[in-house]
N, CA, C and O atoms as a Tinker XYZ file with bonds, in Angstrom:
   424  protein
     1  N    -19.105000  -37.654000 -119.442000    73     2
     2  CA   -18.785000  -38.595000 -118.388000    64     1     3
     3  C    -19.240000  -38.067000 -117.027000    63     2     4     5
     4  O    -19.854000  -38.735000 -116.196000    81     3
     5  N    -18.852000  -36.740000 -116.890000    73     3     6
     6  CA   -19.505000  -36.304000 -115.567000    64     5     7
     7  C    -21.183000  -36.122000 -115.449000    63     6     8     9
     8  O    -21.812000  -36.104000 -114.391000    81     7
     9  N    -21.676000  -36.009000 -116.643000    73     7    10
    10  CA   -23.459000  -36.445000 -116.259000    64     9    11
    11  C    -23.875000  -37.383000 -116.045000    63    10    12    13
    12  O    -24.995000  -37.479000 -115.544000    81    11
    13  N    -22.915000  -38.720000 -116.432000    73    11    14
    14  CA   -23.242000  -39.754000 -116.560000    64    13    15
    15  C    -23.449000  -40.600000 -114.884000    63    14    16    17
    16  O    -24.288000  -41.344000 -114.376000    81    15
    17  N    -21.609000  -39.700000 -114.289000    73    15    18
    18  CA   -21.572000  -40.096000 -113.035000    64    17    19
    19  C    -22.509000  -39.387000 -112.129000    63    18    20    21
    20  O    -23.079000  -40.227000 -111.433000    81    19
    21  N    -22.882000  -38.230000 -111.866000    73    19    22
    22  CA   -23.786000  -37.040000 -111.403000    64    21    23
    23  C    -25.907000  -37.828000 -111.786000    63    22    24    25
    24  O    -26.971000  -37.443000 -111.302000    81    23
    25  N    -25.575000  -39.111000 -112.943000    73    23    26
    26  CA   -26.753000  -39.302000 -112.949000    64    25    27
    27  C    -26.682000  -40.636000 -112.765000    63    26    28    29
    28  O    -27.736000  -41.270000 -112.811000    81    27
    29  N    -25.513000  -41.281000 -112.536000    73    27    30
    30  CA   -25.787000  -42.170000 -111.384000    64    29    31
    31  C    -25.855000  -42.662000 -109.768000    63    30    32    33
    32  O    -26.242000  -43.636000 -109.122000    81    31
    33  N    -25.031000  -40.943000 -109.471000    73    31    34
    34  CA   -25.042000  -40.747000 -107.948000    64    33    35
    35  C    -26.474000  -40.186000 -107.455000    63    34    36    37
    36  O    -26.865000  -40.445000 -106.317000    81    35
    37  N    -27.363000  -39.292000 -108.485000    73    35    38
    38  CA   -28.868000  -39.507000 -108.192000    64    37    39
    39  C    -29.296000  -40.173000 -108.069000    63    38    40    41
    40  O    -29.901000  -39.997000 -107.011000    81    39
    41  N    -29.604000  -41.459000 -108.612000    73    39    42
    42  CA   -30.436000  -42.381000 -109.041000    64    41    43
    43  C    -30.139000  -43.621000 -107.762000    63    42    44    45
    44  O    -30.831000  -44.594000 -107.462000    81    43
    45  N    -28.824000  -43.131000 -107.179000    73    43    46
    46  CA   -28.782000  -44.063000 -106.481000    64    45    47
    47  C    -29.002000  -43.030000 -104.892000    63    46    48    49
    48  O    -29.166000  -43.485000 -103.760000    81    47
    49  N    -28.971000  -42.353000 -105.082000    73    47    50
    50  CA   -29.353000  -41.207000 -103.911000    64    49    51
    51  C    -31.148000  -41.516000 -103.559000    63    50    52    53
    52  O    -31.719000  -41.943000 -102.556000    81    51
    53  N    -31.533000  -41.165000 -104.616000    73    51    54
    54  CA   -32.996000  -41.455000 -105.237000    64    53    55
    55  C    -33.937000  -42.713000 -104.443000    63    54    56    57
    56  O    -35.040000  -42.704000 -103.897000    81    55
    57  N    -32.750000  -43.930000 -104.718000    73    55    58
    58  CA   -33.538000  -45.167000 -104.392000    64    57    59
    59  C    -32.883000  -45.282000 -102.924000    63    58    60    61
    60  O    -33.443000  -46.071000 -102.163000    81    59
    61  N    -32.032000  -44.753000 -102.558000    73    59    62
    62  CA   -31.524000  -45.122000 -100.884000    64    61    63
    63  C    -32.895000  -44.163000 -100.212000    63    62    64    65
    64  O    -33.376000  -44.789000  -99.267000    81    63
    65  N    -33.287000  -43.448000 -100.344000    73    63    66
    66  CA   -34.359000  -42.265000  -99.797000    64    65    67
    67  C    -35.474000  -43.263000  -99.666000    63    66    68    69
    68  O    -35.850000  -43.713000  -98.584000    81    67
    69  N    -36.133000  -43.679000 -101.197000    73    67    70
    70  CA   -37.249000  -44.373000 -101.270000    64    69    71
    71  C    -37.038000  -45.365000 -100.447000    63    70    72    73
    72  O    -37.516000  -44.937000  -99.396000    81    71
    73  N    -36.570000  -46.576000 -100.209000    73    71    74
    74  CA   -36.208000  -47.221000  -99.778000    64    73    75
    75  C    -36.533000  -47.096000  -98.264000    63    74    76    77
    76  O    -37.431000  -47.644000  -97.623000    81    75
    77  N    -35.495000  -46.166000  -97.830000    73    75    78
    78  CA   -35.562000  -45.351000  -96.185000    64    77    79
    79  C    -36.688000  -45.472000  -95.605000    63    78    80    81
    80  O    -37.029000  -46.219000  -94.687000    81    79
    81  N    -37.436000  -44.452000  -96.370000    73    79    82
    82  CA   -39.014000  -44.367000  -96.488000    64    81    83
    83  C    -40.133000  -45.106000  -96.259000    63    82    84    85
    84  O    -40.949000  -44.884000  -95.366000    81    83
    85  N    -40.173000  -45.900000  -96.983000    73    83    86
    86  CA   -41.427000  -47.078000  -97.533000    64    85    87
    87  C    -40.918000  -48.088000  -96.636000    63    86    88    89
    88  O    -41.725000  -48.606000  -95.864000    81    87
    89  N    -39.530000  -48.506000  -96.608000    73    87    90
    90  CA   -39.591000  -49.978000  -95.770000    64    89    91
    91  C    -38.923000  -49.767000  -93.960000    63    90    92    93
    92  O    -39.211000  -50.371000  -92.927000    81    91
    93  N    -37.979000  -48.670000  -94.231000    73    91    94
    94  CA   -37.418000  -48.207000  -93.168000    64    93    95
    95  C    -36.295000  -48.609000  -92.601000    63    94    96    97
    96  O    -36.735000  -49.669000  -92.156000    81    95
    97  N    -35.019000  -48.593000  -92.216000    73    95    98
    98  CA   -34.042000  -49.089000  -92.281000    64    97    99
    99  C    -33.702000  -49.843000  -91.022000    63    98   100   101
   100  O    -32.900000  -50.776000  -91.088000    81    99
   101  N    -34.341000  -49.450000  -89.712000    73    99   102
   102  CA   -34.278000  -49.661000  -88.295000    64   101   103
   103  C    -35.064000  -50.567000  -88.042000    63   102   104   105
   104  O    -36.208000  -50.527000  -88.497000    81   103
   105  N    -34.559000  -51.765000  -87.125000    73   103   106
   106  CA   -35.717000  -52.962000  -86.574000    64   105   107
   107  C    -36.600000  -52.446000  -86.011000    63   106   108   109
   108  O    -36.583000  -51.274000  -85.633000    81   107
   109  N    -37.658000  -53.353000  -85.838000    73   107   110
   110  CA   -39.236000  -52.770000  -85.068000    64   109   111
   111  C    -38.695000  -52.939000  -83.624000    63   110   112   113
   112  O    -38.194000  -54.013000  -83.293000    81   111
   113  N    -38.832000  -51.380000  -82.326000    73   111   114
   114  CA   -38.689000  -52.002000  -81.582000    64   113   115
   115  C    -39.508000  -52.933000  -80.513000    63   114   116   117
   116  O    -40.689000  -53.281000  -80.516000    81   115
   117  N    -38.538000  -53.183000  -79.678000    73   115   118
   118  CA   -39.558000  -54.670000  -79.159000    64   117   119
   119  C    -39.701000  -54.490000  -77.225000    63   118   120   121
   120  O    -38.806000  -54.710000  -76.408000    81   119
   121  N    -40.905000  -54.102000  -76.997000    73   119   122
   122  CA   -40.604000  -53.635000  -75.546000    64   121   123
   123  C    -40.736000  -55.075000  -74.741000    63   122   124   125
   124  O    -41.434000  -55.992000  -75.173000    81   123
   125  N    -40.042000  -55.144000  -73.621000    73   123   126
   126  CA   -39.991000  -56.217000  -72.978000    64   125   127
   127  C    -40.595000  -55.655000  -71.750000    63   126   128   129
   128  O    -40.163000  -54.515000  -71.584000    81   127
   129  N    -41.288000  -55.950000  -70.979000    73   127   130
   130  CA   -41.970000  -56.086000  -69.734000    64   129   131
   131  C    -41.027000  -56.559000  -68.643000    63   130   132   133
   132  O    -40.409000  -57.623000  -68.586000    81   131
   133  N    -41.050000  -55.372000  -67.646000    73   131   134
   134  CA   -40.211000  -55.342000  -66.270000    64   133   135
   135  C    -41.005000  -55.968000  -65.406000    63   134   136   137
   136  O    -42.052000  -55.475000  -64.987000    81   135
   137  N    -40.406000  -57.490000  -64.968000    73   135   138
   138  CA   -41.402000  -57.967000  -63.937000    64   137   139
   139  C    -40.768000  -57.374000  -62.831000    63   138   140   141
   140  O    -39.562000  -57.198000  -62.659000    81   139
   141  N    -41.956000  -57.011000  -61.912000    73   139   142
   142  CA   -41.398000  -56.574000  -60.328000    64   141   143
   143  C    -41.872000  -57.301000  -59.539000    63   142   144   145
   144  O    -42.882000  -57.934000  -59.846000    81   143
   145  N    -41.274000  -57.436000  -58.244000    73   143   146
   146  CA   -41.207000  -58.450000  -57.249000    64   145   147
   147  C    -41.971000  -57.924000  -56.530000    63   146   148   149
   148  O    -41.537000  -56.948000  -55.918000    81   147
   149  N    -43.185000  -58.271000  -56.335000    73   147   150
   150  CA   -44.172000  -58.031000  -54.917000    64   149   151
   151  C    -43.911000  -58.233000  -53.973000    63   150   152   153
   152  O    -44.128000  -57.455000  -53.044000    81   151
   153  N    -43.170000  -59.705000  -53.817000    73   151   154
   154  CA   -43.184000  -59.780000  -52.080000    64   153   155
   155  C    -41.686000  -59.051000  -51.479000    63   154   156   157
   156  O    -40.540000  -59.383000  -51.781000    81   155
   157  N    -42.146000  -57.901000  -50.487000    73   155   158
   158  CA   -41.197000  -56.983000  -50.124000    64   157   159
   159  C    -41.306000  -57.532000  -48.773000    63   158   160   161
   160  O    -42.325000  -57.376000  -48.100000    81   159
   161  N    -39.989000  -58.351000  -48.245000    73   159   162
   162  CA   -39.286000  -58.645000  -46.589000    64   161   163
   163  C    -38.365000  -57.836000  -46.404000    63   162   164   165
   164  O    -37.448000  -57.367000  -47.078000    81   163
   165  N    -38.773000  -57.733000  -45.304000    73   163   166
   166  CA   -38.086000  -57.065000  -44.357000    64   165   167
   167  C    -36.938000  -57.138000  -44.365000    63   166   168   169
   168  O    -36.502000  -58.284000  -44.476000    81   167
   169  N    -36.003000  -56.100000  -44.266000    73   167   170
   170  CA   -34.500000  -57.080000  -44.195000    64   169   171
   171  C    -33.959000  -57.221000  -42.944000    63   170   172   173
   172  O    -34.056000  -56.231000  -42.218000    81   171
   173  N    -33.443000  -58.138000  -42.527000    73   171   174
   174  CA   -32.995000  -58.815000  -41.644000    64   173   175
   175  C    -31.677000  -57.836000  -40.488000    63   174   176   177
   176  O    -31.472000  -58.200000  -39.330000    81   175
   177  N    -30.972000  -56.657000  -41.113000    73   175   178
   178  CA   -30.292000  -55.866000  -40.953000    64   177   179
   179  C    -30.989000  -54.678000  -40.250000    63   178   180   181
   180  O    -32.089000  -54.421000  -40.739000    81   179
   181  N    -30.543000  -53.759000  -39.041000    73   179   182
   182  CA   -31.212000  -53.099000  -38.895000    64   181   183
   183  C    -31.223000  -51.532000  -39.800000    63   182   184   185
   184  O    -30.360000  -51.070000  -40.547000    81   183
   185  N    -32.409000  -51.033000  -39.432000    73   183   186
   186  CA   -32.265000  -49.529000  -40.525000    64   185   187
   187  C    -32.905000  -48.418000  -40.297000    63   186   188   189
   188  O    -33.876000  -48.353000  -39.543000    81   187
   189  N    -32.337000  -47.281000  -41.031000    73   187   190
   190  CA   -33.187000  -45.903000  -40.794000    64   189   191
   191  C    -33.480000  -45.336000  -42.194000    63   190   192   193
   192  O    -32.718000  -45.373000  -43.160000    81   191
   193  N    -34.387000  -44.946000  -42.151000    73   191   194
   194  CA   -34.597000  -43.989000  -43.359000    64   193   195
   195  C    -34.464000  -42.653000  -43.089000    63   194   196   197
   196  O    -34.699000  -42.107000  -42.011000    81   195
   197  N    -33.968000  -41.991000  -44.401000    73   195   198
   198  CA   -33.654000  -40.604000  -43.947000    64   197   199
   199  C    -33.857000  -39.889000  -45.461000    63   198   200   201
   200  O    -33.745000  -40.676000  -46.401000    81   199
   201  N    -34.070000  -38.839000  -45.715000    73   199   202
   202  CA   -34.261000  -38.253000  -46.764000    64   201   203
   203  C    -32.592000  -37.374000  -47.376000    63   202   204   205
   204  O    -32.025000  -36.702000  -46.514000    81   203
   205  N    -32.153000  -37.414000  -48.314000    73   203   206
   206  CA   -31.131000  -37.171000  -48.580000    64   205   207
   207  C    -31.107000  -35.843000  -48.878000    63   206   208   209
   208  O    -31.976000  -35.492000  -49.676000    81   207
   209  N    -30.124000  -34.716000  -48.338000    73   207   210
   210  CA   -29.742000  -33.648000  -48.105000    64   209   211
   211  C    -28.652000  -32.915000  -49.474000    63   210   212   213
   212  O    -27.704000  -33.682000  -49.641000    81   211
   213  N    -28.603000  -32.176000  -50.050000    73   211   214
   214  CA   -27.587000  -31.452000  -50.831000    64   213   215
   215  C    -26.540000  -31.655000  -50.242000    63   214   216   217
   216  O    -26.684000  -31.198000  -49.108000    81   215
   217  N    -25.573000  -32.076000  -50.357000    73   215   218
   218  CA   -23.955000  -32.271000  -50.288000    64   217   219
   219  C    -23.923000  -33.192000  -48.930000    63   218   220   221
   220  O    -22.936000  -33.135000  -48.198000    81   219
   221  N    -25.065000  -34.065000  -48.610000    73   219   222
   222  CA   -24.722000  -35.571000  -47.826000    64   221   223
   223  C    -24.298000  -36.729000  -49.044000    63   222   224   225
   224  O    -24.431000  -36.696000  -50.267000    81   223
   225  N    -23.831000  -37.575000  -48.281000    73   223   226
   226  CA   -23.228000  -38.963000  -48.510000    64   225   227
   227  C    -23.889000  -39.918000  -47.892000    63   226   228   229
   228  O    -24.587000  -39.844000  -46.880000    81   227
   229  N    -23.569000  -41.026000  -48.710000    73   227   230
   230  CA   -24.149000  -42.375000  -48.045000    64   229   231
   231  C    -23.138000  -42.479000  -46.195000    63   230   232   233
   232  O    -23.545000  -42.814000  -45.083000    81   231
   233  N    -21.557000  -41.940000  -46.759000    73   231   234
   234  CA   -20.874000  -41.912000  -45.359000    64   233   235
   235  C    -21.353000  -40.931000  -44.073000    63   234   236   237
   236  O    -21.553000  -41.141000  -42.876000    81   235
   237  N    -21.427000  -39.842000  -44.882000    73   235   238
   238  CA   -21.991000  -38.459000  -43.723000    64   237   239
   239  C    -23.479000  -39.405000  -43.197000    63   238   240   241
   240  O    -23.360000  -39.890000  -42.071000    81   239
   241  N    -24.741000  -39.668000  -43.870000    73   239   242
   242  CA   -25.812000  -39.730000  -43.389000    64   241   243
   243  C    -25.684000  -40.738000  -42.183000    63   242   244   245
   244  O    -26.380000  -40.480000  -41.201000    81   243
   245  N    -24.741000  -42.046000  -42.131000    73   243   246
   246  CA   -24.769000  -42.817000  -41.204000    64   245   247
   247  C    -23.829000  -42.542000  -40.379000    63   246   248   249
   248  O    -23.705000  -43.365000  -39.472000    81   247
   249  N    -23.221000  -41.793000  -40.375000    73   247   250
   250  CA   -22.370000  -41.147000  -39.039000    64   249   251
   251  C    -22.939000  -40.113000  -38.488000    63   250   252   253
   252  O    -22.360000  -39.542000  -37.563000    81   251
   253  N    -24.190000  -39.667000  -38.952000    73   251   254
   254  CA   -24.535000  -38.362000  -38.543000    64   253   255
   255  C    -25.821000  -39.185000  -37.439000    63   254   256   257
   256  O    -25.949000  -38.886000  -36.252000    81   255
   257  N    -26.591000  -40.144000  -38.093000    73   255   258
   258  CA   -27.225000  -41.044000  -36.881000    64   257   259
   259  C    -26.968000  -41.606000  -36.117000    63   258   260   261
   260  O    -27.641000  -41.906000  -35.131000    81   259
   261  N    -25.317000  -42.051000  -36.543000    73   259   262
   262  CA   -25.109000  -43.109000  -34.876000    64   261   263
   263  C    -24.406000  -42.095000  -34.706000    63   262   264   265
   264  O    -23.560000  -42.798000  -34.153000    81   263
   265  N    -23.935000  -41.042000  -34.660000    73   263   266
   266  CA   -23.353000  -39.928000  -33.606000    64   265   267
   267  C    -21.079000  -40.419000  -33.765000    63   266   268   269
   268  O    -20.317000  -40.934000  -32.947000    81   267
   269  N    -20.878000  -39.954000  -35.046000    73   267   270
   270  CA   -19.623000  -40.182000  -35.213000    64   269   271
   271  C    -19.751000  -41.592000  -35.947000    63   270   272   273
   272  O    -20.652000  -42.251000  -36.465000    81   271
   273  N    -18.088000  -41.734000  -35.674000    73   271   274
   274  CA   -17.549000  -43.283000  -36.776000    64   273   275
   275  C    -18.265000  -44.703000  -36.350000    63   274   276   277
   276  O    -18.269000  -45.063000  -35.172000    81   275
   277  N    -18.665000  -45.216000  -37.041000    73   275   278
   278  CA   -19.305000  -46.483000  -36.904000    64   277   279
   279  C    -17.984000  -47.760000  -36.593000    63   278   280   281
   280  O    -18.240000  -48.821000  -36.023000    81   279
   281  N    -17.080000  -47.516000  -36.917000    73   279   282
   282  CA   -16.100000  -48.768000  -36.924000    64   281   283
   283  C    -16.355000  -50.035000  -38.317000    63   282   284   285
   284  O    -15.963000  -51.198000  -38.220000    81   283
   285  N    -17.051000  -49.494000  -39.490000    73   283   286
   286  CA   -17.847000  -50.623000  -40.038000    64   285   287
   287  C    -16.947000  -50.151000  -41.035000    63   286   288   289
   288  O    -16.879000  -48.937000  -41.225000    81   287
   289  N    -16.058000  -51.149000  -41.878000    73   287   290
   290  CA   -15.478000  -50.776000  -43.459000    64   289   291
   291  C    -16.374000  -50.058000  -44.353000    63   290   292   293
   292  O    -17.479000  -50.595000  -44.443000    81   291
   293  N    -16.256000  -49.263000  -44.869000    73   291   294
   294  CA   -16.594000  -48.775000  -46.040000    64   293   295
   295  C    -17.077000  -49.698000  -47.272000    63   294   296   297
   296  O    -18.067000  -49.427000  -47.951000    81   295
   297  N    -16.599000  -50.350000  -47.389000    73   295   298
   298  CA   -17.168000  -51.243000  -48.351000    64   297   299
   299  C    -18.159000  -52.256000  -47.761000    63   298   300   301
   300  O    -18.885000  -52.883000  -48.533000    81   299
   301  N    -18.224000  -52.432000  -46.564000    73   299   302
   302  CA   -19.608000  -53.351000  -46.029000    64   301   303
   303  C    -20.807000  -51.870000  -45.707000    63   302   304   305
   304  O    -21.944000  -52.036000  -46.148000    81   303
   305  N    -20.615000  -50.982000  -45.224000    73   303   306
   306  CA   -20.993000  -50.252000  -45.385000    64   305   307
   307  C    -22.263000  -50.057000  -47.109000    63   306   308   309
   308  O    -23.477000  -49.879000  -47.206000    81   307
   309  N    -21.394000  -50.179000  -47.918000    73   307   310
   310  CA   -21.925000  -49.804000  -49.365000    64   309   311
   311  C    -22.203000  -50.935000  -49.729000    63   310   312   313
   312  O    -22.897000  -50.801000  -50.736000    81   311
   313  N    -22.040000  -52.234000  -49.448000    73   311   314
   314  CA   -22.905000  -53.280000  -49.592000    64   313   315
   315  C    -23.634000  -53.486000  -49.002000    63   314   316   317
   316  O    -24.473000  -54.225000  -49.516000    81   315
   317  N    -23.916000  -53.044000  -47.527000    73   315   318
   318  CA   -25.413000  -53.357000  -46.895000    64   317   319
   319  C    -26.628000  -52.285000  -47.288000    63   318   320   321
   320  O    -27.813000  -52.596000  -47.168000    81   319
   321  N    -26.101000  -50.738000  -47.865000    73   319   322
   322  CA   -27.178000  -49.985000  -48.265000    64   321   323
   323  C    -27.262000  -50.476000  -49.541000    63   322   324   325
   324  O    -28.368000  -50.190000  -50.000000    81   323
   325  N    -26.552000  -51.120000  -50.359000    73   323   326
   326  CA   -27.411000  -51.990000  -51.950000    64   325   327
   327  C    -28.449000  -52.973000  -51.364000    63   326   328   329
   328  O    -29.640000  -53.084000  -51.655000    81   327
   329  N    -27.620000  -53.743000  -50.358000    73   327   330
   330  CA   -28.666000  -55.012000  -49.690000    64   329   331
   331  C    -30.458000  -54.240000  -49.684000    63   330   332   333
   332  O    -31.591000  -54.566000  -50.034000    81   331
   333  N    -29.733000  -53.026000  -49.022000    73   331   334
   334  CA   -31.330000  -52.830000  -48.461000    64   333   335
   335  C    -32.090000  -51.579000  -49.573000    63   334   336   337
   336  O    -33.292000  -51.369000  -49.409000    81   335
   337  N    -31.589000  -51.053000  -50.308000    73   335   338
   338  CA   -31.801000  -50.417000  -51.560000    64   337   339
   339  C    -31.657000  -51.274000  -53.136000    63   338   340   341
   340  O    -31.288000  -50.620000  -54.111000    81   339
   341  N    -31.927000  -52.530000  -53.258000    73   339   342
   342  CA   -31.836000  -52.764000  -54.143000    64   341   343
   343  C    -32.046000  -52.038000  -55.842000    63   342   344   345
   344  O    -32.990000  -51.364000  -56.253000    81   343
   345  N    -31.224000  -52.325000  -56.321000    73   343   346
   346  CA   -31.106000  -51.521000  -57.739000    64   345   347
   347  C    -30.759000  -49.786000  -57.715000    63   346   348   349
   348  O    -31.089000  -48.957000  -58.564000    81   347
   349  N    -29.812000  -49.523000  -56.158000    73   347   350
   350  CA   -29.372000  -48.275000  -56.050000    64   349   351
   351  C    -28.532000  -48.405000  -55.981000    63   350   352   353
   352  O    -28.353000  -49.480000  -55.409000    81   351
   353  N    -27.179000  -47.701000  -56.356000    73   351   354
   354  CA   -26.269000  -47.045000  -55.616000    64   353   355
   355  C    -25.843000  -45.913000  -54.934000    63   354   356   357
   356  O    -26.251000  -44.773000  -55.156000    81   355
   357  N    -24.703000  -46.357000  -53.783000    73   355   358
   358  CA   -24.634000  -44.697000  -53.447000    64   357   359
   359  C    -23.994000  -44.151000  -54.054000    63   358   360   361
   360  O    -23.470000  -43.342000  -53.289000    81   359
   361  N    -23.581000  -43.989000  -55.108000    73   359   362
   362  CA   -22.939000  -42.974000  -55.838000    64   361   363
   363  C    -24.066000  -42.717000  -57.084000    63   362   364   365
   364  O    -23.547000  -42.446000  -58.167000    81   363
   365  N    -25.351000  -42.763000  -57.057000    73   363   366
   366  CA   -26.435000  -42.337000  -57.626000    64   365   367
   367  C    -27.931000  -42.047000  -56.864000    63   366   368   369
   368  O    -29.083000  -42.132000  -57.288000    81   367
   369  N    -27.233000  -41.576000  -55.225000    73   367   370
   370  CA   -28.549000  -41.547000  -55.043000    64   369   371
   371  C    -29.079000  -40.102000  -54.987000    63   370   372   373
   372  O    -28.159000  -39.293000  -54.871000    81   371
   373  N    -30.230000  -39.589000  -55.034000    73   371   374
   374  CA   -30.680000  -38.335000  -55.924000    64   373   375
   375  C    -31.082000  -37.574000  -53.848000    63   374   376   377
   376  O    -31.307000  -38.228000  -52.830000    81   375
   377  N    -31.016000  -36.323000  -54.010000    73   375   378
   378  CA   -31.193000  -35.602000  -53.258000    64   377   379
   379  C    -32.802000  -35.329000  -53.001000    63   378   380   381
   380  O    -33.502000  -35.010000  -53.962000    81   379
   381  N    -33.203000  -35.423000  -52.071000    73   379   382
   382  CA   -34.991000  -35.217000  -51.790000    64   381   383
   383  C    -35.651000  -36.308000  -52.010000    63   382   384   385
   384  O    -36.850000  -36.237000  -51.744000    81   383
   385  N    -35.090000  -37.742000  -52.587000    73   383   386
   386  CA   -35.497000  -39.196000  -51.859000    64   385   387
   387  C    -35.137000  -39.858000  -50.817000    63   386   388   389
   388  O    -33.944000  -39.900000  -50.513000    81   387
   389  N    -36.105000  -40.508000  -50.064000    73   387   390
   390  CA   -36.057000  -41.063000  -48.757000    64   389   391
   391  C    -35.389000  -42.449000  -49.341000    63   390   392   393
   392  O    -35.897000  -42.949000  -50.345000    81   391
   393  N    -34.433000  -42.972000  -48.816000    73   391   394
   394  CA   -33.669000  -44.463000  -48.417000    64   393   395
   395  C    -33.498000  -44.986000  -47.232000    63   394   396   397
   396  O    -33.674000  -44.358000  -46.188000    81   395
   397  N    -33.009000  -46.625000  -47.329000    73   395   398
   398  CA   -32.954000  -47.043000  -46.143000    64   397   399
   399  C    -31.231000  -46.947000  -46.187000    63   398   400   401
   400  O    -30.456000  -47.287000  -47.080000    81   399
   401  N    -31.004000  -46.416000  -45.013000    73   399   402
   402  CA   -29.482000  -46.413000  -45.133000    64   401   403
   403  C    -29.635000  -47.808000  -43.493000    63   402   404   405
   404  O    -30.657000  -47.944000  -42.820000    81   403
   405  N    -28.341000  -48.582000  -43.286000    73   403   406
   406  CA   -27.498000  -49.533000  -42.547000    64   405   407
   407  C    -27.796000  -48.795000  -40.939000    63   406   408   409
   408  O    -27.789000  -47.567000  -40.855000    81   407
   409  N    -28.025000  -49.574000  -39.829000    73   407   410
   410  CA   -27.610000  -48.777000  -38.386000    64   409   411
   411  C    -26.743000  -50.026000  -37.416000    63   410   412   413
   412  O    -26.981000  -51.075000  -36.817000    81   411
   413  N    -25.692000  -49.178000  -37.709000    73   411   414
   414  CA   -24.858000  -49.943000  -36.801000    64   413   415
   415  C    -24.588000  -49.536000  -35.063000    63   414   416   417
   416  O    -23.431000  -49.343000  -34.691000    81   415
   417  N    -25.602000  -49.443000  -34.198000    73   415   418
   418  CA   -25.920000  -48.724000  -33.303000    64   417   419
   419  C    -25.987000  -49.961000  -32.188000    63   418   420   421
   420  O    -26.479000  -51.016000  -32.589000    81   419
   421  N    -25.718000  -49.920000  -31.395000    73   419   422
   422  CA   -26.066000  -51.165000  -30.244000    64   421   423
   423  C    -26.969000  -51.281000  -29.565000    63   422   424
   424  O    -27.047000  -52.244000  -28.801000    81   423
């Protein structure tokens, strides 16, 4: 009885392999094409670019240009640098790339 089971757990070991193999178990994948938007306007907001520093913030970099607190919420703040960074956030932006950060300056 135990060769019997031992030679049907091969046989089925056997054909899951072949199987694997020859037809493959995973869909074909399917690349889709990133359209990108050419026409780049201006945004309407004013701005600075600045290159990002080891242990700056989206908060430090714009208080450090207008010279202290801006008076601007924090959260308009981090929605006007998405506005003008589209497909960034500041809590992913990488150190030694240039962005447009917000100037709330008069």
């Amino acid at each position: 009885m135990k060769k019997f089971i031992a030679f049907i757990f091969s046989l089925a070991l056997f054909i899951s392999v072949y199987v694997d193999l020859t037809r493959g178990t995973l869909p074909a994948a399917v690349t889709v094409p990133i359209q990108v938007n050419e026409e780049t306007s201006s945004p309407s907001q004013p701005y600075f670019k600045a290159t990002v520093k080891p242990g700056q913030t989206l908060l430090s970099i714009v208080e450090e240009f207008n010279s202290g607190d801006t008076g601007v919420p924090v959260s308009k703040l981090i929605s006007d640098f998405e506005a003008l960074n589209p497909g960034t956030s500041p809590k992913t932006m990488q150190v030694g790339k240039t962005y447009l950060f917000p100037s709330y300056t008069n």
